[in-house]
C-alpha positions as CSV (number, residue, x, y, z in Angstrom):
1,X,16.6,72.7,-24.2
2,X,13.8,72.9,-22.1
3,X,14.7,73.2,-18.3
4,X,12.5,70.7,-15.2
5,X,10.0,72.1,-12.8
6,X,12.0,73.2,-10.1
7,X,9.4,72.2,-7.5
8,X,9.3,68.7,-9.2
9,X,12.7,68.3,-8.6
10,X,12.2,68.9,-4.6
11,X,9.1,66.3,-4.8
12,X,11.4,63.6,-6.4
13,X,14.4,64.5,-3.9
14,X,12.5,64.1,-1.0
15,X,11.0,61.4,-2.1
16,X,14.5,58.9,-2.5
17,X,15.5,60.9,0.5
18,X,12.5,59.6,2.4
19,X,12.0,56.1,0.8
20,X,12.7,53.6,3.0
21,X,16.4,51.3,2.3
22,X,15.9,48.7,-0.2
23,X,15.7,44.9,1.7
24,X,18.4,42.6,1.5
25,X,18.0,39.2,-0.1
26,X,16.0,37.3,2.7
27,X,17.5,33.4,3.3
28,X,15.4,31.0,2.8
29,X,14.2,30.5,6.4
30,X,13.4,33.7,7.1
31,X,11.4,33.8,3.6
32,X,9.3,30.4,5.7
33,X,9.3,32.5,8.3
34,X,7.9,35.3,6.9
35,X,5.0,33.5,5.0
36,X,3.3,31.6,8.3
37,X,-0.1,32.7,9.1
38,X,-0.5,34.5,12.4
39,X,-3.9,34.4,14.3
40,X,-4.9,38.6,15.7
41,X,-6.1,37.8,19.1
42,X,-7.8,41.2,20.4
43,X,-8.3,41.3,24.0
44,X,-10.6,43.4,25.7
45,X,-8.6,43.9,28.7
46,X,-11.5,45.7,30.8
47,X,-14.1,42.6,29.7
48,X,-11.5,40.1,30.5
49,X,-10.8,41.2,34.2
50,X,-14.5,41.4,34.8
51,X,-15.2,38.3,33.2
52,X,-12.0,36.7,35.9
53,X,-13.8,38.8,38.9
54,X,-17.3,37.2,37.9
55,X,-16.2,33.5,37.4
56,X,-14.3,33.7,40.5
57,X,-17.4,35.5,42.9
58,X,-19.4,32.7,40.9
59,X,-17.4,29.9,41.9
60,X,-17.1,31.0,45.8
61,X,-20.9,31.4,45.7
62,X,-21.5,27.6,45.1
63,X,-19.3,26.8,47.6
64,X,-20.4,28.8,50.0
65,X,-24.0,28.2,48.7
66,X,-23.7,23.9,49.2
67,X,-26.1,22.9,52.1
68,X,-28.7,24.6,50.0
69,X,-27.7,23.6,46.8
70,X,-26.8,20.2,47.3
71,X,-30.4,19.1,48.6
72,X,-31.7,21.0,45.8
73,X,-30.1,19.5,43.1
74,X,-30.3,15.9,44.1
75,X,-34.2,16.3,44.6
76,X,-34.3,17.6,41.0
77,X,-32.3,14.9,39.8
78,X,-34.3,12.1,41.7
79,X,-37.7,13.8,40.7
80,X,-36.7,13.9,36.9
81,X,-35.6,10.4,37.6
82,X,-39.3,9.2,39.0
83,X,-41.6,11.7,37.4
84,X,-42.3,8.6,34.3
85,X,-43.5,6.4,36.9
86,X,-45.8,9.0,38.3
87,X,-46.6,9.8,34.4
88,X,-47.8,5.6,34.0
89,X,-50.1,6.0,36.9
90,X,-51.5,8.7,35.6
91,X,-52.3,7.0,32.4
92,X,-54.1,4.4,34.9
93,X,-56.4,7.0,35.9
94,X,-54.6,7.8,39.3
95,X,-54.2,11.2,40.2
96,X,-51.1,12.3,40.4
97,X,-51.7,13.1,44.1
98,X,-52.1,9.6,45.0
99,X,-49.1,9.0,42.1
100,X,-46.5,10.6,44.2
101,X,-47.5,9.4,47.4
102,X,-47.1,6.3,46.6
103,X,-43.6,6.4,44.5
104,X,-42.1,8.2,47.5
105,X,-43.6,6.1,49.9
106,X,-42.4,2.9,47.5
107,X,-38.7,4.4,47.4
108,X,-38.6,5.0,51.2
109,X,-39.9,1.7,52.0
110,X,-37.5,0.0,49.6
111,X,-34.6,1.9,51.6
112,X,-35.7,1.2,54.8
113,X,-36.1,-2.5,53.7
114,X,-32.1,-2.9,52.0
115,X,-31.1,-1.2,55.4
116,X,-33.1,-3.2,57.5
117,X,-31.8,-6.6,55.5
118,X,-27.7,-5.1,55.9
119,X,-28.0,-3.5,59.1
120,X,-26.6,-6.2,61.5
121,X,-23.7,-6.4,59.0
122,X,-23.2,-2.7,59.1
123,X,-22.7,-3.4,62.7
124,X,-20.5,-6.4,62.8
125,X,-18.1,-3.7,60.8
126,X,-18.0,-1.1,63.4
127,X,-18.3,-3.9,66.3
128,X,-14.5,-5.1,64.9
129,X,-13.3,-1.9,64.4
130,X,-10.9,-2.1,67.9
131,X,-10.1,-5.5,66.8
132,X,-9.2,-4.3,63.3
133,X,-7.4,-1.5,64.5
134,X,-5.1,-3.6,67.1
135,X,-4.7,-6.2,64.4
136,X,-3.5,-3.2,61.8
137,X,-1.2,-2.0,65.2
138,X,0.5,-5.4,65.7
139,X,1.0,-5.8,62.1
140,X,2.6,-2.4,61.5
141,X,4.8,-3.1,64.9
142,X,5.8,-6.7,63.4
143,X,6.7,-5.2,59.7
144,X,8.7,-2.6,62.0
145,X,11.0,-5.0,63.5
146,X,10.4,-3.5,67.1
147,X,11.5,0.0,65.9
148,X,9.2,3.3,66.0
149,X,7.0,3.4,62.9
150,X,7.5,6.1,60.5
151,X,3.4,7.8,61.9
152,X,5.3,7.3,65.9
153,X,8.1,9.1,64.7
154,X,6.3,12.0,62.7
155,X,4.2,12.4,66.0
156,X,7.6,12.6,68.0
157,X,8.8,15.2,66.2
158,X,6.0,17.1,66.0
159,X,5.9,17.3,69.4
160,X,9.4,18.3,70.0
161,X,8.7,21.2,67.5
162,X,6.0,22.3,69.1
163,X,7.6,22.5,72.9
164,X,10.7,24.3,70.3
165,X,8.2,27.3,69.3
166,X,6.5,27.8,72.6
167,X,9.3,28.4,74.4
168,X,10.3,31.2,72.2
169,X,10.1,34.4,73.9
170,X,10.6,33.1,77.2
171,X,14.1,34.5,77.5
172,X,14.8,36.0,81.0
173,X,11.9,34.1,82.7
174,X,12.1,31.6,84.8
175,X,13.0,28.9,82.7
176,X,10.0,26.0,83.4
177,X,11.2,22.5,83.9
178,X,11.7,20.5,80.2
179,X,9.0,18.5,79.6
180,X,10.7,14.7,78.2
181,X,9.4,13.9,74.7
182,X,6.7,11.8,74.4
183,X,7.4,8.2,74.4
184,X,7.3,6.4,71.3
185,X,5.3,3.7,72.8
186,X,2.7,5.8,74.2
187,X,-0.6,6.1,73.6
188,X,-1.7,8.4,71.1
189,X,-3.1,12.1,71.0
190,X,-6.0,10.9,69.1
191,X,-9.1,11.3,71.3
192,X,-11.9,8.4,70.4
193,X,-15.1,10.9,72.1
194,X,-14.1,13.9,69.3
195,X,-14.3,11.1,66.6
196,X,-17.8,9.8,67.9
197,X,-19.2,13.5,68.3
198,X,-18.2,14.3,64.8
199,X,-19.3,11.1,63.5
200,X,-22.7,11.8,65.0
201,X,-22.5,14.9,64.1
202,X,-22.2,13.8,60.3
203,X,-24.9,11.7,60.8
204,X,-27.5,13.8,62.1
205,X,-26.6,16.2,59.3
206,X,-26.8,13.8,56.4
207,X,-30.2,12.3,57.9
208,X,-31.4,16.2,57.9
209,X,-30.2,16.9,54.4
210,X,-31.9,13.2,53.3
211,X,-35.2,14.4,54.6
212,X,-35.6,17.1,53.2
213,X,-34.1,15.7,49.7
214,X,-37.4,13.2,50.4
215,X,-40.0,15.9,51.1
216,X,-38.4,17.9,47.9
217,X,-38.5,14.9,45.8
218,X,-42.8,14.6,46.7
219,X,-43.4,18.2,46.2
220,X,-41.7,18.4,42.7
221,X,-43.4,15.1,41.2
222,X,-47.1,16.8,42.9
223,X,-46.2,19.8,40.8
224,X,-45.6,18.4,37.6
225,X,-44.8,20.3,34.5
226,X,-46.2,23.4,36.7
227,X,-42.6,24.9,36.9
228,X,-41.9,23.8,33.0
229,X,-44.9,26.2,31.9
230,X,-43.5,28.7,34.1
231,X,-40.3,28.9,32.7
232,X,-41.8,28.9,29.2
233,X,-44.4,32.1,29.8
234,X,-41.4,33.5,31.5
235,X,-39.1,33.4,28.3
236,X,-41.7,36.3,27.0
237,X,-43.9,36.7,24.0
238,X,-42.2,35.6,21.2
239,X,-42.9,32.3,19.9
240,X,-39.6,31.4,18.6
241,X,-37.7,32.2,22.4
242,X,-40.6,29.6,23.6
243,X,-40.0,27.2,21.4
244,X,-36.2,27.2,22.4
245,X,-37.5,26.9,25.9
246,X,-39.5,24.1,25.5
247,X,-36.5,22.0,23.5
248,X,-34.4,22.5,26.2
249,X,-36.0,21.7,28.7
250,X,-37.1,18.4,26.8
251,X,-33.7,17.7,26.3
252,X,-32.4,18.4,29.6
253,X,-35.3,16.4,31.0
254,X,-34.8,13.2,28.7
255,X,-30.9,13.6,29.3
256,X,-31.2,13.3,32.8
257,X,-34.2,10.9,33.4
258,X,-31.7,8.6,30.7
259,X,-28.8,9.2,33.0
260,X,-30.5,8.6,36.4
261,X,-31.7,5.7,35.0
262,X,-28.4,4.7,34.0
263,X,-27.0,4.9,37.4
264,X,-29.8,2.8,39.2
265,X,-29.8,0.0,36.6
266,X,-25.5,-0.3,36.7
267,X,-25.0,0.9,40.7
268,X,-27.2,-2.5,41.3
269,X,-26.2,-4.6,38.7
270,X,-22.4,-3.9,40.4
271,X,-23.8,-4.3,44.0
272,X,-25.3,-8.0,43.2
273,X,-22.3,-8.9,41.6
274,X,-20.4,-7.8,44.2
275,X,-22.5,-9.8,47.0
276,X,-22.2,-13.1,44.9
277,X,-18.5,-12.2,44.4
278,X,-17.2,-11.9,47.6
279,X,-19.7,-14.9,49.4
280,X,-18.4,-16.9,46.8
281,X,-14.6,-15.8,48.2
282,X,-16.2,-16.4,51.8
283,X,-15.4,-12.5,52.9
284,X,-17.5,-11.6,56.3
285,X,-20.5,-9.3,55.6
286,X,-20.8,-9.4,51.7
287,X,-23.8,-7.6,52.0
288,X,-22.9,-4.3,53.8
289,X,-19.4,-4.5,51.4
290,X,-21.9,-4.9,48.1
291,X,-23.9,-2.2,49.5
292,X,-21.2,0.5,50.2
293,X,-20.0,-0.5,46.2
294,X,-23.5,0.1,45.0
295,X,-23.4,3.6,47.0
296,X,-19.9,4.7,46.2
297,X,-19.7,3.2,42.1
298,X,-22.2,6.9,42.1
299,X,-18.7,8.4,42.1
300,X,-17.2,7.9,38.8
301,X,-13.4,6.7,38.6
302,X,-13.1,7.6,42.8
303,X,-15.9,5.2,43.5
304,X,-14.1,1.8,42.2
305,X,-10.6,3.1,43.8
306,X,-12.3,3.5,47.5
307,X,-14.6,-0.2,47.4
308,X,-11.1,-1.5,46.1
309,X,-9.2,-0.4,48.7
310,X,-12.1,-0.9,51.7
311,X,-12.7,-4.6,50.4
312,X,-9.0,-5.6,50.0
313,X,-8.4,-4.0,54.1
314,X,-11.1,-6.1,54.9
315,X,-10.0,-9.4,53.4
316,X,-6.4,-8.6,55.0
317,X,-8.0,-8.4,58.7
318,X,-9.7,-11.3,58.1
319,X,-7.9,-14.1,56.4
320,X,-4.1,-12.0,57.2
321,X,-2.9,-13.9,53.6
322,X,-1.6,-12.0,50.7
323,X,-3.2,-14.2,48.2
324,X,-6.7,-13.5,49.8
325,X,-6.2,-9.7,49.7
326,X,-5.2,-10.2,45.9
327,X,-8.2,-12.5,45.1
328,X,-10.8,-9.6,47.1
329,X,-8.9,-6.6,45.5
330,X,-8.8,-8.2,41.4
331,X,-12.8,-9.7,41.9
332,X,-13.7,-6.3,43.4
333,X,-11.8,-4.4,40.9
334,X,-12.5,-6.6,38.3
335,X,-16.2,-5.8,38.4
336,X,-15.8,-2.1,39.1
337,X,-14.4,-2.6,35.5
338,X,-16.5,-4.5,34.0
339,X,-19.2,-2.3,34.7
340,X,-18.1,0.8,35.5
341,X,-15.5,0.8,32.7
342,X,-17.2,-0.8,30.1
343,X,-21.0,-0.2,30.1
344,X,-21.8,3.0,32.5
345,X,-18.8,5.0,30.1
346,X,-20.6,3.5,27.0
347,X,-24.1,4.7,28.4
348,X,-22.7,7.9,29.3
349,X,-21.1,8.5,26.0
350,X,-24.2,7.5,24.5
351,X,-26.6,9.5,26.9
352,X,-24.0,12.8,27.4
353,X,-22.6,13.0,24.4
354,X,-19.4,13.9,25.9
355,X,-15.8,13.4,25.5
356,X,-14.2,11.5,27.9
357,X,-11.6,14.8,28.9
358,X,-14.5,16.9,29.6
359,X,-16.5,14.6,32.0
360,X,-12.9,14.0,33.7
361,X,-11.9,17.5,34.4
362,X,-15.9,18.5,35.6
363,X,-15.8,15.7,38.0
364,X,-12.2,17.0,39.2
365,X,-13.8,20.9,39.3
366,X,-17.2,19.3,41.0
367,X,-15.3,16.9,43.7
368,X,-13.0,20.0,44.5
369,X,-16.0,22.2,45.1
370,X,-18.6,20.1,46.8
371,X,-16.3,16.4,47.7
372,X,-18.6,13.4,47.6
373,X,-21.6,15.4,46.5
374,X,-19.8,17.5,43.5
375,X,-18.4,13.6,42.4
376,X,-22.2,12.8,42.1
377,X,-24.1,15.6,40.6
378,X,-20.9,16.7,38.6
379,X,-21.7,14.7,35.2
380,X,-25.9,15.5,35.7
381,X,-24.4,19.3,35.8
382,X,-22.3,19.5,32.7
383,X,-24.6,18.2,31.0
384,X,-27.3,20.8,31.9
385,X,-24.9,23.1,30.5
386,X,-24.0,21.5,27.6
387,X,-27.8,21.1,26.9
388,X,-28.2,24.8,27.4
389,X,-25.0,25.8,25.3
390,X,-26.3,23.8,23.0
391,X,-29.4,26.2,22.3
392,X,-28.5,29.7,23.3
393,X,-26.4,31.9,20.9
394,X,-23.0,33.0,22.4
395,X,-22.2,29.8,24.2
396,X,-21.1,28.0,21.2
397,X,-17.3,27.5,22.8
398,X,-18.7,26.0,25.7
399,X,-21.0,23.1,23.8
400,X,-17.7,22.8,21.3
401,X,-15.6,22.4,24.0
402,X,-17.6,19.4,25.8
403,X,-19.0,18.0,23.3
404,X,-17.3,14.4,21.1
């Protein structure tokens, strides 16, 4: 009988020694278990911190980087918006010298002339403004029932905290005489000369920051597609990277001239059925009230909300009936609907090609950042971007993400 390898043995030894314990009989759930398909995420932990650091120092750069970006945008935006009209004269044989003088001189004329027509009833509104707000007073006092409104007694007890924390510390000095609580009844804290300062202090801004969107608006439609050739010899010498260029800036270029447009033809078709609305109801100054919807439906979703709310106030002070507030506040929002709802989120869907989420969330992320303005040029943005994701390798996830 011939005998086994005695190293062979070891092997084969070691071997059952070593192999693992034979698995049970799995149930049936963990067999389910077992079989679903997990997705290996990989994270770069160094690229992802940098990636948080950048986005962050990015985001804190546009804020801090408004006043100049602001201006800068909305001239873009406006120029893109007027540069076909400059194009038809041109085709008339006028130089587009003479071209954009005389758009920009059209467009300031034209707003000079709207504020010119609504400025007395601009001024009827702030003239009843102490009226309004002792009318609001007496109202609030009569709902009340003679007690101390829930703002009187906030203002009360703010005031009682206050004299609380500054007499902390005060222990073994002469104690100062108690002050008694403000009255109730008494006249507030709230001084009217701060309001006016900072009210003309808005205004002197905003005419600044219109001027020089103006003068920005003229220099951009002088210069043409100068900048756009720029951009293009800039990309380098390859033909392919130009032709890329010159797409996207077509598309970015028809995308907003489509959008602006969009705006202006829906902003006044709302503000002229606004004016016939509310004269039709008999509310005082139609015309500055159509005016400030034309202005604020620029603000998607926000805008409506705010004309709403301004109109039905308004048709409160003035005919104090519940049924006239309703009437004001369903015709106003009734037409914010109509045509914000229906056709400016069809024509943006149509122009954008976005999804309704990720035009919502920008505008949140833009009115966060820059208020009013970021409400405005939010949509005109994102879809710069999208255009741009569209077209460059790497930003596929962002064009997914906001596009239908």
């Amino acid at each position: 009988m011939q005998l086994a390898d005695p190293s062979a043995v070891g092997t084969a030894a070691e071997a059952v020694v070593d192999a693992p314990p034979a698995p049970l009989s799995e149930s049936p759930d963990t067999a389910v278990q077992s079989s679903v398909l997990r997705l290996p995420i990989h994270v770069n932990a160094r690229g992802l911190a940098l990636g948080i650091i950048a986005t962050v120092a990015f985001v804190f750069a546009l804020q801090w980087a408004q006043k100049f970006l602001v201006p800068l945008l909305l001239g873009i935006f406006i120029a893109y918006t007027l540069n076909p009209v400059v194009l038809w004269l041109e085709r008339w044989h006028i130089k587009r010298a003479i071209g954009a003088t005389l758009v920009t001189v059209a467009i300031v004329g034209l707003m000079g002339l709207v504020i010119h027509r609504v400025q007395d009833q601009f001024f009827n509104i702030i003239d009843d403004l102490p009226q309004i707000t002792e009318k609001l007073t007496r109202v609030l006092a009569k709902s009340s029932g003679g007690q101390p409104s829930t703002i009187q007694q906030v203002q009360a007890a703010a005031a009682q905290i206050e004299q609380a924390t500054s007499s902390v510390g005060m222990e073994g000095k002469r104690a100062a005489p108690r002050k008694p609580p403000p009255s109730l009844g008494g006249s507030s804290s709230f001084k009217v000369m701060d309001w006016v300062l900072a009210g003309s202090m808005g205004l002197v801004t905003f005419v600044t920051q219109a001027t020089m969107v103006i003068f920005l608006v003229f220099f951009l439609l002088l210069a043409g597609d100068t900048f756009k050739r720029k951009l293009v010899k800039l990309t380098g010498p390859s033909l392919t990277r130009k032709k890329v260029t010159v797409h996207i800036l077509d598309d970015i270029n028809t995308s907003i001239q489509n959008y602006m447009f969009m705006l202006l033809v829906t902003n006044t078709m709302l503000a002229l059925l606004m004016w016939v609305a509310l004269r039709s109801i008999g509310l005082e100054n139609a015309g500055a009230w159509a005016v400030v919807a034309g202005l604020t439906h620029i603000m998607p979703y926000f805008g409506p909300l705010l004309i709403t709310s301004a109109t039905a106030l308004a048709a409160f002070m003035q005919f104090e009936s519940l049924r006239m507030v309703v009437l004001v506040a369903g015709a106003s929002l009734a037409i914010a609907t109509l045509v914000g709802s229906l056709i400016a989120t069809w024509m943006t869907g149509r122009i954008a090609k976005m999804n309704a989420a990720a035009v919502f969330v920008s505008l949140l992320f833009w009115g966060w950042l820059w208020g009013m303005w970021g409400l405005l040029l939010g949509v005109p943005v994102v879809v710069m971007i999208k255009v741009v994701a569209e077209r460059v390798e790497g930003m596929d996830v962002i064009a997914e993400l906001l596009g239908e």
